[in-house]
N, C-alpha and C positions, 0 to 999 in steps of 0.2 A: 533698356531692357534687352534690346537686340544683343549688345556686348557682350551682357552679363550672359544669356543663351548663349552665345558664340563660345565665349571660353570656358564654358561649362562642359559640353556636348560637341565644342568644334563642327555646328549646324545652327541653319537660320532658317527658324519654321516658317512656312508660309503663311500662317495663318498672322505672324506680324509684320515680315516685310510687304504682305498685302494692305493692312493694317497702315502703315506709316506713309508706303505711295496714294491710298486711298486718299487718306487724311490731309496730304499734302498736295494732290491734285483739286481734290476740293478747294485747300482754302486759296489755292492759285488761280482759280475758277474766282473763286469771291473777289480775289485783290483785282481782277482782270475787270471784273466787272462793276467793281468800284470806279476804277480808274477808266473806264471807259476806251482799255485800250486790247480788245479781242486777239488783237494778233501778236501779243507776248505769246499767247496761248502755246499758238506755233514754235515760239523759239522754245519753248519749253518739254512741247514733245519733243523735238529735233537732239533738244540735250537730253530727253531719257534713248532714243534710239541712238544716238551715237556712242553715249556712254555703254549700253547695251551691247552692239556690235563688238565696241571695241573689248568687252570685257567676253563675252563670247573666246572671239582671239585667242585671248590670254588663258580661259579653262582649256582650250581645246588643244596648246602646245604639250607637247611631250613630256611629262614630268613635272607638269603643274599641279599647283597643290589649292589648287581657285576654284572650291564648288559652283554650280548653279544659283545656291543662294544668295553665293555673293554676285555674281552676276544681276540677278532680280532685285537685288540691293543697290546696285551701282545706277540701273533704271530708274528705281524710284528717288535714287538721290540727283540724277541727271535735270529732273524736271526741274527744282528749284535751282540748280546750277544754268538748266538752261534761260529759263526765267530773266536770271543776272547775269545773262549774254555771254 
C-alpha cells in the first residue's frame, strides 16, 4: 500500500507508516516474548535509531530528494532489520 501511495502522490502518509512500525513493533514484542528473549528488543530499537539517524543524513544533504517519510519509513523498517542483527 505504501508503494502504491508513494508513486501516486510521491508521499508517505503517516497515518500508515505509523500503521506498519506499529504493527511490526507489536508483533516483535510478541516473538520476543515467545521466545523468552527480551533483549532482542534492544537490538531492534538500536536498528530503528541507526537506520533513522542514518537516513536523517541523507534528507538533510544538499539536493536530496529523500522526504521525511521516507526517513520514518526507514525506522520502522530498522526494527525488524534490527531484530535479525
Amino acid at each position: 500500500m505504501l508503494a502504491r501511495v508513494d508513486l501516486a502522490c510521491l508521499r508517505l502518509p503517516d497515518p500508515l507508516v505509523g500503521a506498519a512500525a506499529l504493527g511490526g513493533g507489536l508483533g516483535l514484542v510478541g516473538a520476543a516474548l515467545a521466545a523468552d528473549a527480551p533483549g532482542r528488543l534492544l537490538a531492534a530499537l538500536v536498528g530503528a535509531a541507526v537506520l533513522f539517524a542514518g537516513y536523517v543524513l541523507l534528507a538533510l544533504l544538499p539536493g536530496a530528494r529523500l522526504g521525511f517519510g521516507d526517513v520514518k519509513l526507514a525506522a520502522a523498517l530498522g526494527l525488524p532489520l534490527g531484530w535479525l542483527g
